[in-house]
C-alpha positions as CSV (number, residue, x, y, z in Angstrom):
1,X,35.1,-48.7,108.6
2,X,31.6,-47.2,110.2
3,X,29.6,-48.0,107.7
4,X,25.6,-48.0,108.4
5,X,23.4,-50.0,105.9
6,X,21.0,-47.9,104.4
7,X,17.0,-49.0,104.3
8,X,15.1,-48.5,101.2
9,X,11.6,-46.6,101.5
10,X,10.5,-49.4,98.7
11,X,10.4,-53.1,100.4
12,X,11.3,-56.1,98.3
13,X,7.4,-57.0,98.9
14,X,6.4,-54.4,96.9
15,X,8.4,-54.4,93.8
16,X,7.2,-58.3,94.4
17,X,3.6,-56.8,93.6
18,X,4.7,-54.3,91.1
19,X,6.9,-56.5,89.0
20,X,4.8,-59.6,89.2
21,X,7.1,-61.6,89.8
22,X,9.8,-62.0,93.0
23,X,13.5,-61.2,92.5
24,X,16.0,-63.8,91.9
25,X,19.0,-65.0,90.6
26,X,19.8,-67.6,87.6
27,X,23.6,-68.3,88.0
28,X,24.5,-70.4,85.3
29,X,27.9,-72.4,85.8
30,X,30.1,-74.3,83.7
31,X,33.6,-74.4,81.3
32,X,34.1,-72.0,78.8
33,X,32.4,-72.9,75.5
34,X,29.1,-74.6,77.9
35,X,26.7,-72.0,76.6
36,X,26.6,-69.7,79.6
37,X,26.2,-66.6,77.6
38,X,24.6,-68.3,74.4
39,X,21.6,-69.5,77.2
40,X,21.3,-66.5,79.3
41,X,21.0,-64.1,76.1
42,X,18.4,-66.4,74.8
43,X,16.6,-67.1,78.3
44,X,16.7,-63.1,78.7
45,X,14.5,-62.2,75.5
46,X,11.8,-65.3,76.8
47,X,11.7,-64.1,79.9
48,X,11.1,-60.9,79.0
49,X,9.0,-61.2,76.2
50,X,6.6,-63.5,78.9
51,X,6.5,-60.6,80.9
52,X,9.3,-60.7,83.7
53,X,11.8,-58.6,84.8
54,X,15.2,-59.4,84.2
55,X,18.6,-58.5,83.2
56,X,21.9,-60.6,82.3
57,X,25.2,-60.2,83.8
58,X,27.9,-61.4,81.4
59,X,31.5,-61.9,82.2
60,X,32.7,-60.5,79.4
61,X,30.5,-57.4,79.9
62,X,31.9,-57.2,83.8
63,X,35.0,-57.6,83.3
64,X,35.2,-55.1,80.3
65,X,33.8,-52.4,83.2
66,X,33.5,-52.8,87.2
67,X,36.2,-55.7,87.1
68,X,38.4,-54.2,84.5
69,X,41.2,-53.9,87.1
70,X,41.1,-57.9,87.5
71,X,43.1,-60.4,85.9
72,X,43.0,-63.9,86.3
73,X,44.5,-65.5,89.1
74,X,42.5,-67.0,92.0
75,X,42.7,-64.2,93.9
76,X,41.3,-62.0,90.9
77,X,38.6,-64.5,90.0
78,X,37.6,-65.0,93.8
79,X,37.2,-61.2,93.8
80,X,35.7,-61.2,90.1
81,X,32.8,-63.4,91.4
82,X,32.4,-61.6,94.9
83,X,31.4,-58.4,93.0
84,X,29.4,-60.2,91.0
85,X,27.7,-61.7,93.2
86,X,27.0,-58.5,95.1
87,X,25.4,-56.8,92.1
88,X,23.3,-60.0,91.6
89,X,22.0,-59.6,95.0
90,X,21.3,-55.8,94.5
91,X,19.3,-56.1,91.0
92,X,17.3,-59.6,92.8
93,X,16.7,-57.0,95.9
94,X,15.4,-54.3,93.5
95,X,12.7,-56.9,91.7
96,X,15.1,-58.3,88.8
97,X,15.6,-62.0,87.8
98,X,19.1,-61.3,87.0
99,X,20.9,-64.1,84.5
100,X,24.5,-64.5,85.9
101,X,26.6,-65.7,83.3
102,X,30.4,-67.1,84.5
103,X,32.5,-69.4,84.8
104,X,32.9,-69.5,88.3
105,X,35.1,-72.4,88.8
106,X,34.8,-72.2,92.5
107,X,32.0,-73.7,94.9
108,X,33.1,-71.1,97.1
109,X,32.9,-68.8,95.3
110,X,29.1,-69.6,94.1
111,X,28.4,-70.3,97.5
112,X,29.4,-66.7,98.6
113,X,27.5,-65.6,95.7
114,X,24.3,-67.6,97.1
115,X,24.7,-66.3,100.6
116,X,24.5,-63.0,99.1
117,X,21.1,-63.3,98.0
118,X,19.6,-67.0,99.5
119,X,15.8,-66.3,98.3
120,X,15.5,-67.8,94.7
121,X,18.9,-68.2,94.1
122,X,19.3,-71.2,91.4
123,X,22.6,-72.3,90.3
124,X,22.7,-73.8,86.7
125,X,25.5,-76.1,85.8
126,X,25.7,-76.5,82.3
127,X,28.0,-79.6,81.6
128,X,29.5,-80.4,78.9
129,X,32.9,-82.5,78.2
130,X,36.1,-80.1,77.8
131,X,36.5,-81.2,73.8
132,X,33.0,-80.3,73.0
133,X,33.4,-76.9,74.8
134,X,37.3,-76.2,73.2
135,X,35.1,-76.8,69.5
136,X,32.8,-74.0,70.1
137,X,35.8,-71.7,71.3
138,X,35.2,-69.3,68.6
139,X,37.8,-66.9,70.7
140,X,40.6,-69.0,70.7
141,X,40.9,-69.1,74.3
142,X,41.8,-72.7,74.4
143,X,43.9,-72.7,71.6
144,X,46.2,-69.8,73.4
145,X,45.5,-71.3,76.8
146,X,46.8,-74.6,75.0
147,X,49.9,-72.9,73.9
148,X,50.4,-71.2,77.3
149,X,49.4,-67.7,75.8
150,X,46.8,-67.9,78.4
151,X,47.9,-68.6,82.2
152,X,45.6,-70.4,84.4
153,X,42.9,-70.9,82.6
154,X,40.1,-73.0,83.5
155,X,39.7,-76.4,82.6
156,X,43.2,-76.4,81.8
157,X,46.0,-75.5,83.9
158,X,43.0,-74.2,86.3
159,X,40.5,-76.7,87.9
160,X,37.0,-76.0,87.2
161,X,35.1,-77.4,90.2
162,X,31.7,-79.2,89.3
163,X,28.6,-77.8,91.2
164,X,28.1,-80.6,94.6
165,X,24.1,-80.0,94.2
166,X,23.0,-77.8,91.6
167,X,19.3,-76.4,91.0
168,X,19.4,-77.8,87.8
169,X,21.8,-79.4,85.2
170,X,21.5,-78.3,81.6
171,X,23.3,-81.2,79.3
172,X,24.5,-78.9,76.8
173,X,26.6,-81.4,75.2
174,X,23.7,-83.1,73.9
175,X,20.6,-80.4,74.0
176,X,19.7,-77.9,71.5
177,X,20.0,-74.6,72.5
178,X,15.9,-74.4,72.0
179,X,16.1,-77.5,73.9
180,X,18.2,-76.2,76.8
181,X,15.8,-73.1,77.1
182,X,12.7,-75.0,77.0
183,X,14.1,-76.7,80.3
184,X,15.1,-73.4,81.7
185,X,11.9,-71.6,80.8
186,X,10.0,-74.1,82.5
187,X,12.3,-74.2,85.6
188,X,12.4,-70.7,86.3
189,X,8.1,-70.2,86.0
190,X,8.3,-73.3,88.7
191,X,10.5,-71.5,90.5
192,X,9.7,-67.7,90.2
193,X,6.2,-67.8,89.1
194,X,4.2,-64.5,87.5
195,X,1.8,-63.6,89.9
């Protein structure tokens, strides 16, 4: 392929200034049922209520549209996360604290996802033990995963690889979701002040 990488007539810098705020990306990490999607939603309203903004990328969502032509194999979830990862890296580039919310069971993955978009990149592992996670499977994913409904599914006939040095670690075994959110809140104006 010739392919030529187009320049923007906007720099990064100055939808910095416009924004308030520099773009980044919020990947949270962890097993089905860890509160991925229950934190992001949640941590989306706060952070745009306290005036950022930002925008959540839910696997369900993605896989629903772009990644509708993947299934779940490796292969399809390595690819599932690389496109992800790339459209992080295009809303962070455009001024957007984008919340990634997946499962992405595989540090190489994440880390393809980071080297994407290295500048305030913060990967969230929320951990939490496999039978607390298969309780709040209101889906029934485990239960059909269980009864091999569901092939390779993560956590349990597919590993789930735990993040080797996270930005952060949300116990969401034993925090409150306010709890949780209080932590990430106060991470991410650490991290990605308002200006």
């Amino acid at each position: 392929m010739n392919l030529t990488p187009v320049s923007h007539s906007v720099e990064v810098s100055e939808r910095s200034k416009r924004f308030g705020h520099e773009g980044g990306i919020i990947w949270f990490t962890g097993l089905s049922g860890s509160g991925k999607s229950t934190l992001a939603k949640a941590l989306e309203r706060k952070l745009f209520d306290k005036g950022y903004n930002v925008y959540m990328l839910d696997a369900d969502n993605i896989r629903d549209g772009l990644n509708s032509n993947l299934g779940f194999s490796n292969e399809d979830i390595n690819e599932n996360i690389r496109r992800v990862g790339e459209v992080a890296a295009l809303f962070a580039n455009a001024g957007f604290i984008v919340l990634s919310a997946f499962i992405s069971p595989f540090n190489s993955d994440r880390k393809k996802a980071l080297n994407a978009h290295p500048k305030n990149f913060h990967e969230i592992y929320l951990s939490a033990d496999i039978n607390v996670c298969e309780g709040r499977d209101i889906k029934g994913l485990y239960k059909k995963a269980r009864a091999g409904e569901i092939r390779e599914f993560t956590g349990i006939d597919s590993p789930y690889e735990v993040p080797q040095s996270p930005s952060l670690e949300i116990d969401t075994e034993n925090l409150t979701v306010d709890q949780s959110i209080d932590e990430l809140f106060s991470f991410i104006l650490n991290k990605i002040p308002l200006k």
